[in-house]
C-alpha positions in Angstrom: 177.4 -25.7 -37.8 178.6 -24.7 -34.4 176.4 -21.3 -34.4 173.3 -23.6 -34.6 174.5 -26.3 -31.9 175.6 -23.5 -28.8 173.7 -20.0 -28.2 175.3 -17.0 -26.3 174.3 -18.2 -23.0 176.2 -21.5 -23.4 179.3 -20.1 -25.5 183.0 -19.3 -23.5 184.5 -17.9 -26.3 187.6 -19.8 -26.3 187.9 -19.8 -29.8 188.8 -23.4 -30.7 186.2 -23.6 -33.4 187.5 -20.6 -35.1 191.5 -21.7 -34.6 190.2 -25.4 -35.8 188.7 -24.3 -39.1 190.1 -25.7 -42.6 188.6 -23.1 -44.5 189.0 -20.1 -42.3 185.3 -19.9 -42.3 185.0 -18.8 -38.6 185.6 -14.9 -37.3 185.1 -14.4 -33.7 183.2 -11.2 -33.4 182.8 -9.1 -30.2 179.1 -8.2 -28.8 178.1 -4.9 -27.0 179.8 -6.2 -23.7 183.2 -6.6 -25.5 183.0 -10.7 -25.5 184.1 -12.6 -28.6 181.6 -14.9 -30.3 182.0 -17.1 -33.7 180.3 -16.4 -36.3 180.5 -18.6 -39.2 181.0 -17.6 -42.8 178.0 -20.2 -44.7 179.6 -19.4 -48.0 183.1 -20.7 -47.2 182.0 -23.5 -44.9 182.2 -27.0 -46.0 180.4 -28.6 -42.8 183.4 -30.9 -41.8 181.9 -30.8 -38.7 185.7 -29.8 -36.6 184.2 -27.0 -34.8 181.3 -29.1 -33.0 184.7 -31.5 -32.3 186.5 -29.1 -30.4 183.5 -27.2 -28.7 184.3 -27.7 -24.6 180.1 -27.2 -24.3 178.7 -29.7 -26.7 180.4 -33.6 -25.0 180.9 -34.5 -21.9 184.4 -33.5 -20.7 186.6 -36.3 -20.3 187.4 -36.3 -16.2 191.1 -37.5 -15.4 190.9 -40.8 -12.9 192.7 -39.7 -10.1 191.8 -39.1 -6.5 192.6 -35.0 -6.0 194.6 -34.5 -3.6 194.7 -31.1 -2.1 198.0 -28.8 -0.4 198.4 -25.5 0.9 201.5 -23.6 -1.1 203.9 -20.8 -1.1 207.1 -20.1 -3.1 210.0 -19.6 0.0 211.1 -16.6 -2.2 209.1 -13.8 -0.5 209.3 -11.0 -3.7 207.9 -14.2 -5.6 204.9 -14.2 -3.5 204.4 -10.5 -2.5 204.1 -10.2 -6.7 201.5 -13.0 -7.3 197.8 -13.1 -6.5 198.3 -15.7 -3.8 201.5 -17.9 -2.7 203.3 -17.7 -5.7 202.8 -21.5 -7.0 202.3 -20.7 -10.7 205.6 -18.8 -11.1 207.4 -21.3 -9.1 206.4 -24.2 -11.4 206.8 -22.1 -14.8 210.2 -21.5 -13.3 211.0 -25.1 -13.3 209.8 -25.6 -16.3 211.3 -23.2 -18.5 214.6 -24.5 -16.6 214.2 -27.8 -18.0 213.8 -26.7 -21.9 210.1 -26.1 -21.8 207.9 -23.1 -22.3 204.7 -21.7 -20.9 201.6 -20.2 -22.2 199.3 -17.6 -19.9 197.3 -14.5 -20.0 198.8 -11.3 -20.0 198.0 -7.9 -20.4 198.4 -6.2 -23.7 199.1 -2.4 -24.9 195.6 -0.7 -24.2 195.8 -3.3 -21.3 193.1 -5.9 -22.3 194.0 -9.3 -21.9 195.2 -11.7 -24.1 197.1 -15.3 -24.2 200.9 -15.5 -25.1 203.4 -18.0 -24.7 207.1 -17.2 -23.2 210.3 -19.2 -23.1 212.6 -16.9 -20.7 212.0 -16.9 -17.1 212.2 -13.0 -17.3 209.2 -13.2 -19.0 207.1 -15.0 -16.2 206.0 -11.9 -15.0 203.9 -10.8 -18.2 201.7 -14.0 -16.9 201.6 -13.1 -13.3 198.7 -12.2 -11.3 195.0 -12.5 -11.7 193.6 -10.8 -14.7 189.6 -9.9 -14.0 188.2 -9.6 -17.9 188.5 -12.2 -20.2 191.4 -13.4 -22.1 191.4 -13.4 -25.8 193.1 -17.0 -27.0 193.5 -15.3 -30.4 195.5 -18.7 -32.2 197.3 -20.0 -29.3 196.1 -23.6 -29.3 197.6 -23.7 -33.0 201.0 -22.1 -31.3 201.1 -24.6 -28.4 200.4 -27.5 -31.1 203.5 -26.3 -32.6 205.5 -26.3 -29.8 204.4 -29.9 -28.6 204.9 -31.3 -32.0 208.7 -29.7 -32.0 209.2 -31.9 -28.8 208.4 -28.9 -26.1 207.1 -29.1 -22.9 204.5 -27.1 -22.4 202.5 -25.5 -19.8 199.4 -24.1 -20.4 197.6 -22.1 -17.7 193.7 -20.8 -18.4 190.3 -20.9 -17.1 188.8 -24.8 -16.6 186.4 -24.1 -20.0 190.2 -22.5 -22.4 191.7 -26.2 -20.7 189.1 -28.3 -22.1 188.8 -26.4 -25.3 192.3 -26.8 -26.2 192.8 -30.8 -24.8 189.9 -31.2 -27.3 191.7 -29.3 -29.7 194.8 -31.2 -29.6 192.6 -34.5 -29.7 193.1 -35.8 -25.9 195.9 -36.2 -23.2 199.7 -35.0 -24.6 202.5 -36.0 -22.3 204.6 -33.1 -22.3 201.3 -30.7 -21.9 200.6 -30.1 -18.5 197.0 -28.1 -18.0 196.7 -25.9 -15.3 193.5 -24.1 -14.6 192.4 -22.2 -11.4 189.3 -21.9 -9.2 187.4 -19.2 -11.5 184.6 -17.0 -10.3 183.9 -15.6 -14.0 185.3 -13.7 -16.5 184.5 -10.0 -16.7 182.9 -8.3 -20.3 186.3 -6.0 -21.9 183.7 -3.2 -22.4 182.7 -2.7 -18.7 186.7 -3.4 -17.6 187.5 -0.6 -20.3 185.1 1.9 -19.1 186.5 1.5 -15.6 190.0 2.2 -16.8 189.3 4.9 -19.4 187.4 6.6 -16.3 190.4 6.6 -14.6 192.6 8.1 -16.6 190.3 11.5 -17.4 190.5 11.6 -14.1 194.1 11.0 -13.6 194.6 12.8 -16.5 197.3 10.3 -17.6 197.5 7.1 -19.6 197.8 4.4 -17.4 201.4 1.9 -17.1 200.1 -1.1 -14.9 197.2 -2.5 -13.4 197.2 -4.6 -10.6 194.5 -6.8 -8.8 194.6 -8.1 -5.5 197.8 -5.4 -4.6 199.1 -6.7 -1.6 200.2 -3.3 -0.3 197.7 -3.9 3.4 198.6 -7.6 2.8 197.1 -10.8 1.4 193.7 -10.3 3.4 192.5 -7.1 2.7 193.9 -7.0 -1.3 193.1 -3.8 -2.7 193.5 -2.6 -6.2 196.8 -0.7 -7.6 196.8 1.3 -10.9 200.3 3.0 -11.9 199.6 6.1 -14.2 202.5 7.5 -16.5 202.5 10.9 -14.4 204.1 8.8 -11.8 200.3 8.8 -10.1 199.0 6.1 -8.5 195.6 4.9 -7.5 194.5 2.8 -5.2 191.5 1.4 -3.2 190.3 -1.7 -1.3 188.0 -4.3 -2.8 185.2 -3.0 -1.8 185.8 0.6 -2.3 187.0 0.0 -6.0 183.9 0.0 -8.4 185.0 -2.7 -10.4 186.1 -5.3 -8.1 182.9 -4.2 -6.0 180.8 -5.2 -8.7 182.5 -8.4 -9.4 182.9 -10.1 -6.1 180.2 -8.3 -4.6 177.9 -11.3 -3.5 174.4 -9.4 -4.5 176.4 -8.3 -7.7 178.2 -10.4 -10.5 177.3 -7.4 -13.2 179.4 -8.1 -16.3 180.2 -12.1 -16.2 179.8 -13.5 -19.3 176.6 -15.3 -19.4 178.0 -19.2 -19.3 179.4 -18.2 -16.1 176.4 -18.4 -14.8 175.9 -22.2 -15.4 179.3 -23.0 -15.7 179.9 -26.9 -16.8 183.0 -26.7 -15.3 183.0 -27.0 -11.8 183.8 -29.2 -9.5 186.6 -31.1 -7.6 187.5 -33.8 -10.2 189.0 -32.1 -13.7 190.3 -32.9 -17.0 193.6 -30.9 -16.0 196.8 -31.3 -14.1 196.6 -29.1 -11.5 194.2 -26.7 -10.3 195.2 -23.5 -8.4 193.5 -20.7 -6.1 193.5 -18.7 -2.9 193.8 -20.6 0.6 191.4 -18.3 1.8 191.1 -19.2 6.1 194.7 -20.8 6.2 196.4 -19.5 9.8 199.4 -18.1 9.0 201.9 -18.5 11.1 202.6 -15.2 13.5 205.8 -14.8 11.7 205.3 -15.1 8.6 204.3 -11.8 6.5 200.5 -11.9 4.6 201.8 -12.6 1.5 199.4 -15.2 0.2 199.0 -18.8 0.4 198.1 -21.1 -2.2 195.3 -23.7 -2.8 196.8 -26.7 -4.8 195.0 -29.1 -6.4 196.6 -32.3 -8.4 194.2 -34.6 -10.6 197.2 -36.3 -12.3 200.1 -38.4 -11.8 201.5 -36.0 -13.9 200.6 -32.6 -12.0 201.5 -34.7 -8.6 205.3 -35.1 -10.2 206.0 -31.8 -11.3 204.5 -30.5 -8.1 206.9 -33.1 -6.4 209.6 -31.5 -8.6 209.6 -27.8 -7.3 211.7 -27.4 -4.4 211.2 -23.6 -4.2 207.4 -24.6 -3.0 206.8 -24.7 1.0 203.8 -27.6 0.7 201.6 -29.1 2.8 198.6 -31.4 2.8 194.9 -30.7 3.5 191.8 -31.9 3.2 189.6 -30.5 -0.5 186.7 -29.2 2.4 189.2 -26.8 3.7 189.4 -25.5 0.6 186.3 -25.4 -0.4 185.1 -23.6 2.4 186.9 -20.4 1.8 186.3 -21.1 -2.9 182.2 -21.7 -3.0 183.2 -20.8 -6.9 185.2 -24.3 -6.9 181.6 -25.8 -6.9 179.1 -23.6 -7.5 178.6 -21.0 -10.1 178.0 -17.3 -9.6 174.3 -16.1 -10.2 173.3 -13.4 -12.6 172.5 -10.3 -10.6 169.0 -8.4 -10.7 171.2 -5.7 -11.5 173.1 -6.5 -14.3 170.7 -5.0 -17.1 170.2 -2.4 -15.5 174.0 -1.9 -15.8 174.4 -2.2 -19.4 171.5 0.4 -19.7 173.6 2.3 -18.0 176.5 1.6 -20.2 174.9 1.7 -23.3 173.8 5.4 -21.9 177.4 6.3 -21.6 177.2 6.5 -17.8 180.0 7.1 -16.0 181.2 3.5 -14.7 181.4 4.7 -11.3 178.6 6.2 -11.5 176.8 3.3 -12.4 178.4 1.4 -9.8 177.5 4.2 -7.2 173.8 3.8 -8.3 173.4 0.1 -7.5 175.6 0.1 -4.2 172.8 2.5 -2.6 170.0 0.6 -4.0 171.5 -2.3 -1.7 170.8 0.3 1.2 167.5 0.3 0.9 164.9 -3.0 0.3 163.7 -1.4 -3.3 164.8 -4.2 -6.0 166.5 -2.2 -8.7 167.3 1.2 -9.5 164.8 1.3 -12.4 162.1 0.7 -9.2 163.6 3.1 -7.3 163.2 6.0 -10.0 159.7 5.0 -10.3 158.8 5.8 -7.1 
């Protein structure tokens, strides 16, 4: 059974085994950090072997054939790209597809503002699945929805981490033509208990409920992103990346405190996919003087397919670069982000009931100073 064949530090959580199951003998069950995990039922399970199947960890993924060919992007529309995490691609191409009949599937944030995947039809809708989203996604029983939807004739566009791509290509049993798979240049996904903490922090001190988060708030421009939190006192909160405690310890490079532990050997990067199109930040593209730092976008395409419905957008400025000049400013497009030395010691602190800023706090002055770890530090 699939618990046997992949261990916690080699499980994404995307779920397929449990959506795959016959006999509903799969539960996906969170761990102290908040990330879901199967667990198999051994009294209802008839060992069909399905989950092992769909597993993204367990074959080799199947690479498309294609040369990758790389552009710089921005929607012309400049609300469009003042709203999304970079130039604005990903709503410009859901645009066009919902246009022509089909429907797209993304993560967006639910009531108590965790993150989950849902699938939209109206183009009002597109900006539930806007933005980056720094915890993991929950995939609940999309790949079963978006089978549905592909069987009825749909097109479909499914946008994810590279790992939820390959999980639900192996789901549906290989390439569908009216899928396109999108994926992006992922550092890691975050653990839902150490992104709640943050926001439950915030709102004591608020002393509101909060209405919206925001990541990579373009309020000081595409360059120095900060974070935006909308309370329902009409509140807000705001802070650069490195000032705000949980983007600090995400992107931090010493840091990477609450990835989920495949992240850390992810099998899933490189240049060459097994999706469509691949998206990101342009991070180091010279924008023109006048032009406003609203973003621009890294494009990838590793299909004929992805290369035609890029083709297809004319709301996209494009141009073409070389993969290099994007990988200088994404090292995460090759190489995967390292578990800090501080990372237990943060879920000590969490299991402690620490204040997350706090916590955060503790470790930034502990980089001050040539002492390894705060539990040295208290030592001496």
């Amino acid at each position: 059974m699939i618990t046997e064949m992949v261990g916690t530090s080699e499980c994404t959580g995307c779920g397929g085994c449990y959506q795959i199951c016959p006999r509903n003998a799969i539960e996906m069950k969170p761990d102290r950090k908040g990330f879901l995990y199967p667990q198999v039922l051994k009294e209802k399970c008839s060992e069909c072997g399905l989950c092992k199947k769909v597993c993204p960890v367990i074959k080799d993924i199947c690479i498309n054939e294609y040369d990758t060919v790389a552009y710089a992007a921005w929607s012309k529309n400049e609300k469009i790209r003042y709203c999304s995490t970079s130039g604005g691609v990903f709503t410009e191409i859901a645009n066009y597809v919902i246009e022509n009949g089909g429907c797209v599937v993304g993560a967006k944030y639910a009531d108590n503002h965790l993150v989950e995947h849902s699938i939209i039809f109206e183009k009002d809708d597109i900006g539930l699945l806007r933005q980056s989203k720094y915890v993991q996604s929950n995939l609940g029983n999309i790949f079963k929805e978006v089978k549905s939807q592909l069987q009825l004739g749909k097109n479909v566009l499914f946008v994810g981490t590279p790992c939820q791509c390959v999980a639900l290509s192996k789901f549906l049993g290989g390439d569908n033509e009216k899928l396109t798979l999108c994926d992006f240049i992922c550092r890691g996904v975050n653990a839902p208990n150490a992104y709640m903490a943050y926001l439950q922090e915030l709102e004591e001190r608020y002393q509101s409920e909060i209405q919206k988060v925001w990541f990579k708030n373009k309020k000081h421009g595409w360059n120095h992103f900060g974070t935006k939190i909308i309370f329902a006192n009409g509140e807000e909160y705001y802070a650069q990346r490195n000032d705000d405690p949980f983007m600090y310890g995400y992107i931090k490079k010493e840091l990477n405190l609450y990835m989920r532990s495949c992240c850390n050997q992810c099998k899933f990067k490189g240049i060459s996919r097994a999706t469509d199109l691949t998206l990101g930040d342009f991070w180091g593209y010279k924008v023109d003087v006048n032009e406003k730092d609203y973003g621009v976008s890294a494009v990838m395409v590793h299909s004929s397919k992805g290369e035609k419905i890029l083709e297809a957008v004319n709301s996209l400025h494009k141009e073409l670069h070389t993969i290099d000049e994007i990988i200088k400013g994404n090292i995460c497009l090759e190489k995967s982000a390292q578990k800090s030395e501080y990372s237990d010691y943060f879920w000590k602190c969490m299991d402690e009931k620490v204040p997350f800023s706090k916590i955060i706090e503790r470790i930034k002055s502990c980089l001050l100073y040539t002492s390894p770890s705060p539990r040295d530090r208290q030592k001496s």
